[in-house]
N, C-alpha and C positions, 0 to 999 in steps of 0.2 A: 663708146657704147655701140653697140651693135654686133660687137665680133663674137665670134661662137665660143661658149665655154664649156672647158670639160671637154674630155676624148669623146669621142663618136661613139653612140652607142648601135652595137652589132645586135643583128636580129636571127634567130637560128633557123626559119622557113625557107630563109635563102641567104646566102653567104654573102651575098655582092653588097645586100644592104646595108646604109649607114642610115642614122640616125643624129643631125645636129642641130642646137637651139641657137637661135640669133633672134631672141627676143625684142630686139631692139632697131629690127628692119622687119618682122615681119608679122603682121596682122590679122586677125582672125574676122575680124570688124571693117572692111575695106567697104562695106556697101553704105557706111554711115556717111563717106565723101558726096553722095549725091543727096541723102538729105541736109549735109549743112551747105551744098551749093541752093538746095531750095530755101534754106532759113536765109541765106543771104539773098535773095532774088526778093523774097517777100518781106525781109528787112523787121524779122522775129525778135531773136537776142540780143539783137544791136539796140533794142529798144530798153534794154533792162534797166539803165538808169536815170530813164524815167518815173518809174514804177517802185523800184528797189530802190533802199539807205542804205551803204556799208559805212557798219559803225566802228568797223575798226579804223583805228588810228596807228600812227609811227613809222620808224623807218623799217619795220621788220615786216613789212607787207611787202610779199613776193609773188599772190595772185589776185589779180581782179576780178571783180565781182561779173564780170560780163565772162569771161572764160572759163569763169567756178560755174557759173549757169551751164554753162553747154555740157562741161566734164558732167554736172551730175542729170538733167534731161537727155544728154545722148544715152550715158551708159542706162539708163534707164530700159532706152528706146531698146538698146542691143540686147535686155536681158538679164542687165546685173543688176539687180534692187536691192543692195545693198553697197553702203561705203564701204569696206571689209575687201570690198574690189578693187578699192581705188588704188592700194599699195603697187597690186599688178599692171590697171591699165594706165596707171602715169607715166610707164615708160615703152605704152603701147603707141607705135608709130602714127596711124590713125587718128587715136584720140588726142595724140600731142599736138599735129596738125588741125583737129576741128577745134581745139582750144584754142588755137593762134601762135602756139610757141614757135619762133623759127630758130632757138639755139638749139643746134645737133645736141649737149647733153646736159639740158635741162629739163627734167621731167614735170610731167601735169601735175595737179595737187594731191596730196597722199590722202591716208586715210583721215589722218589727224584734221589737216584743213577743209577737207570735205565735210569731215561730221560736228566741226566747228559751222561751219554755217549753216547746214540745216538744223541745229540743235540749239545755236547761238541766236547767227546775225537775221536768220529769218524768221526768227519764233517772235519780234516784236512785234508788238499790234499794225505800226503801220506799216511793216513790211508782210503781215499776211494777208492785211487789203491789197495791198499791193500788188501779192500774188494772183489775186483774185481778180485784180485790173486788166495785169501782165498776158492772162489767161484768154479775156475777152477783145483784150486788142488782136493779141495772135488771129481770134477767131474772124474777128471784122475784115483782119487784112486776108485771110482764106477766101472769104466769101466775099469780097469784094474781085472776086477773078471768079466768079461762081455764078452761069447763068440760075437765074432762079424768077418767077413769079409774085412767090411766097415763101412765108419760113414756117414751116413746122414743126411744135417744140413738144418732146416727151419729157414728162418728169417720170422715172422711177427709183427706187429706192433698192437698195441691197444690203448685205452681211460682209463682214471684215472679219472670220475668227480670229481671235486671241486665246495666246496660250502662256498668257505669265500674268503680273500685275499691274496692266494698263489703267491707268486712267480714263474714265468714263467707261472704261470696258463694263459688259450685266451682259446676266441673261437673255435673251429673247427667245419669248417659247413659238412663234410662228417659226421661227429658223431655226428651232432646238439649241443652242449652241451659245457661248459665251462670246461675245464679238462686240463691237460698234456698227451702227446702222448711217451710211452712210446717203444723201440723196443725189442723186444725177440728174443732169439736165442736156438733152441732144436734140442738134436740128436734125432733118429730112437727111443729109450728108455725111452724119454718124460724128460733125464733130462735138466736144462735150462742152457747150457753152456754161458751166458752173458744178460744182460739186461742196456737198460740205461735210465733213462729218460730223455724228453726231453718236452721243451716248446709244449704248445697244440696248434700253430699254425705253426707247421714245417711238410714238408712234408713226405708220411711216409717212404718214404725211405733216411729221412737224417742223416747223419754219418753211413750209414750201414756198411760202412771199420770199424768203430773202434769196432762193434761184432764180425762183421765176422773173421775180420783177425787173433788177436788170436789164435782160436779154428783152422782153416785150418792151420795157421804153426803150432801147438803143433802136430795137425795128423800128417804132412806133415812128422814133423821132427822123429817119431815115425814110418811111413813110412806104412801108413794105408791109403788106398781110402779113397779120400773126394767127396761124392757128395754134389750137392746144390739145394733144391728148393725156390721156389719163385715167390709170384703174380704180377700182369702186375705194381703193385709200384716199383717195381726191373728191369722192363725193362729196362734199362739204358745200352750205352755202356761202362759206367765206369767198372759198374758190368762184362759183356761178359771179357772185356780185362783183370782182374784182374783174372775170374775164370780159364782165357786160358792161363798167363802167366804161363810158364814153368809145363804145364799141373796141376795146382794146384787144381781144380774142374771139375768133371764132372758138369752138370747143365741141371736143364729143367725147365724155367722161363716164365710166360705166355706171353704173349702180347695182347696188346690192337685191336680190329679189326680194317681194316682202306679196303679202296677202294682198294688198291693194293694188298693187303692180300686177297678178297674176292672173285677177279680177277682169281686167281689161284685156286679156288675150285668149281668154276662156277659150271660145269660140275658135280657138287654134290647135286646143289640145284634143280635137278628135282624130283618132289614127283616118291616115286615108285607106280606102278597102282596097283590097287584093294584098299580093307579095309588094315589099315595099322596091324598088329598086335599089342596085347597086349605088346609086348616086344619091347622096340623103336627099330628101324633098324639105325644101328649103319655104318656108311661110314667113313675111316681114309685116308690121302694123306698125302705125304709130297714133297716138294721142297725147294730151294735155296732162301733165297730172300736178298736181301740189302736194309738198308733206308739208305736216305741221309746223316745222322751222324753218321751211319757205319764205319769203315773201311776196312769190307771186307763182301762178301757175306756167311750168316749163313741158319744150315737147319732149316728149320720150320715144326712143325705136326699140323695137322690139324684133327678135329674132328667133323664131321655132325649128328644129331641124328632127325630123324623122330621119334612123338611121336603122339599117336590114340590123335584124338580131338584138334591137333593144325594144323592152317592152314601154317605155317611157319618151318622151322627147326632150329635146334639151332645148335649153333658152337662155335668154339672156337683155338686160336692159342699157339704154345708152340716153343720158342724157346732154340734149345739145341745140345750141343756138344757129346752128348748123341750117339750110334751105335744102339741103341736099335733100332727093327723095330716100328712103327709108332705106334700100338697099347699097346705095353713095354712101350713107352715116356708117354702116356698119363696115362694108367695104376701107372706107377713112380708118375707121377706129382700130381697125385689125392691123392697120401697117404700123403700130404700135409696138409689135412685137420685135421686132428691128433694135430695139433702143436695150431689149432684154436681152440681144445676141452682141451690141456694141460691147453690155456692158459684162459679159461672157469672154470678151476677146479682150477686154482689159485685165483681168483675171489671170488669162491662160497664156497670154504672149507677155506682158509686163508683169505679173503680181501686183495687180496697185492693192491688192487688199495683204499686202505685209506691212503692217504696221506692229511694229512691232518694237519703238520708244517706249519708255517709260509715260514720258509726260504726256498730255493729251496733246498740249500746241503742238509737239514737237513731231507727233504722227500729222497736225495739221498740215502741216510742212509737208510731210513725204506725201501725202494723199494729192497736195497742188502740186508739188513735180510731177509725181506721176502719171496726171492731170495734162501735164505740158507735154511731156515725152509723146503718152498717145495720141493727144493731139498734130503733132509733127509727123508720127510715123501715119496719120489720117489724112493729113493734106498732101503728105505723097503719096498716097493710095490712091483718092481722086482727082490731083491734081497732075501727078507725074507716069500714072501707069500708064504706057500703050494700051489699047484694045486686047491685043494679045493677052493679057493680064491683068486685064480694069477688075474683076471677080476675085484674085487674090484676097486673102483674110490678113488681117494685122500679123498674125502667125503667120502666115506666108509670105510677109515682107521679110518677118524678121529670117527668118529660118532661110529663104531662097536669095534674098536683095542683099543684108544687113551681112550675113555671115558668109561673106564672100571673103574666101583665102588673099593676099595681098603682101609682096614685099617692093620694101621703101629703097629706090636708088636714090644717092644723093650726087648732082652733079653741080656745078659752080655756079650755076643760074637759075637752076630747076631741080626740082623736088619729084620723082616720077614713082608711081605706084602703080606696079607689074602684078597688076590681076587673073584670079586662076577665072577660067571661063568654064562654066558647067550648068547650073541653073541660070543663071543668066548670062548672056552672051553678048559680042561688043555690039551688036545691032541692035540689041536689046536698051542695054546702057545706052546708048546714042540718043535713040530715041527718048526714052526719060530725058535727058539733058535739054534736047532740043522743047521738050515741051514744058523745060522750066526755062528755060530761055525766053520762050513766048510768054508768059508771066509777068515780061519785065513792061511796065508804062514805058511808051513811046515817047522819045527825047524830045523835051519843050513842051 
């Protein structure tokens, strides 16, 4: 395996040119080597059988369940979200190596195997807890190498279109569009501590206890501030009582305007006289207020902005258990916007919204690989980029880091992969390396 097939094909712009394939040394995927040297360092996939059952049995098992993980969270990571890939990159040098295979012409697992276990061995019940485990361990061991004070956790919710006969698939008329409405869950570091999907006609804050709760007792119990944001789909007082029991969340969650609300900042909607400036003028209040399915009176922030060339102001409400003064709460609240861009770049660099199964479990499945992939490619973001590059987008990993040209020498003892240098450079590479190296706990 590996030798060139088929003559050379000639190119007519210049005659000197050849053109040969040796599929089988050379990689398009060569920047996936320093994310699975960080999966090893923080000790990820190697945890799979803890989490995961493989219920196959016999002598005809030829891949493990811990190497079929990496095959379908890397190619994930690289771009391919679909099995239908598997056929090609099983005998992609690369991915044969981050699978673990060391026989020269043993290829990774094909399509068949691959969409045997997502469709199969992982659609059991306990193996999609499992997922769900596997998902938040990843996260703990990220952020256990992660200065931090506090954890701040976004919920928000998005659209998955579908375009055949899914399961659970409906309408949603906020999104126009026929899809499942999935909810996310991200700290302050963009990684996604939960995700679930859900039918595309449920509202979008339904089951938000079965994300949230999780991730708030694992801090809780580890004994780290929890905060919470969250938009007026959260305003609910299921939510306030849960974050307030036994002070389990700080929180600053918006609210929808209403007469009562508007009441109390009267005295904010008079325009200020003269030209207004370039710069809106910015007016903050807060007070007390109770609605009828309260059970007790909460503060409220309030935000007025005068802006040149509108004849109206704009505003806005936040409710929160929050001490911050009035302009802190809102300031807090807006870095929420973060969690709508994470979940923009899960979209646009992986597809995790192809779902695109029949069954409903069996998109459950793809939505928690996906889950893991961007996860991976998120702790090498913050944990492996130099400064040079700490600002990269997941897109930018994949497209600059991930898709780095790469052919495989094989020599008696070593394994060497002769990378093209262009977007990233060996000083570059170095560095990464070196600062998963530091990663590693100190011996003893």
């Amino acid at each position: 395996m590996g030798e060139k097939t088929g003559e050379a094909l000639k190119l007519q712009f210049d005659k000197r040119l050849r053109l040969e394939f040796h599929g089988g040394r050379i990689t398009s995927d060569a920047g996936l080597l320093v994310c699975r040297e960080l999966d090893e360092v923080l000790g990820l996939t190697e945890k799979t059988p803890n989490y995961l059952r493989d219920s196959r049995g016999g002598r005809n098992v030829q891949h493990q369940l811990v190497p079929l993980l990496r095959q379908s969270v890397y190619s994930r990571l690289a771009g391919y979200e679909d099995t239908n890939d598997a056929e090609r990159l099983a005998h992609d040098p690369a991915m044969r190596t981050i699978a673990g295979w060391r026989d020269e012409d043993r290829p990774a697992a094909s399509t068949n195997t691959m969409s045997r276990l997502e469709t199969e061995t992982l659609t059991s019940p306990e193996n999609l807890r499992g997922l769900t485990k596997l998902n938040a361990a990843w996260v703990s061991r990220a952020m256990a190498r992660t200065l931090r004070r506090r954890v701040i956790l976004d919920l928000d919710s998005s659209e998955s279109p579908v375009h055949g006969e899914q399961e659970g698939a409906a309408y949603n008329g906020h999104f126009g569009c026929t899809c499942y409405h999935p909810l996310f869950l991200f700290n302050q570091f963009g990684d996604c501590e939960g995700a679930l999907l859900r039918p595309g006609n449920v509202h979008s804050a339904d089951r938000w206890q079965e994300v949230l709760e999780p991730a708030v007792q694992r801090y809780r119990a580890q004994g780290v501030r929890v905060l919470f944001r969250g938009d007026a789909a959260f305003a609910k007082p299921e939510v306030y009582e849960y974050l307030e029991a036994k002070e389990a969340a700080g929180y600053a969650i918006r609210l929808p305007s209403n007469e009562v609300l508007e009441a109390h900042i009267r005295h904010l909607f008079h325009r200020p006289e003269g030209e207004l400036p370039e710069k809106p003028v910015v007016r903050y209040h807060d007070f007390l207020y109770q609605a009828k399915s309260w059970d007790r009176a909460r503060r409220v922030v309030s935000k007025v902005e005068w802006h040149r060339g509108e004849l109206l102001p704009r505003w806005g409400f936040i409710v929160t258990n929050l001490n911050y003064p009035p302009k802190g709460v809102t300031r807090f609240y807006n870095g929420r916007g973060t969690a709508e861009q994470w979940i923009k770049e899960g979209k646009q660099a992986l597809k995790w919204t192809r779902l695109s199964c029949h069954r409903f479990v069996a998109n459950q499945v793809r939505l928690a690989l996906f889950v893991l992939a961007y996860n991976l490619g998120n702790f090498l973001r913050r944990l492996a980029l130099p400064e040079a590059v700490k600002d990269w987008s997941l897109r930018s990993v994949q497209v600059k880091l991930i898709k780095i040209g790469g052919r495989l020498v094989r020599h008696a003892r070593r394994l060497v992969f002769q990378l093209a240098e262009v977007a990233v450079s060996r000083e570059l590479f170095t560095a990464m390396l070196g600062r998963i190296a530091r990663l590693c706990p100190a011996p003893g």
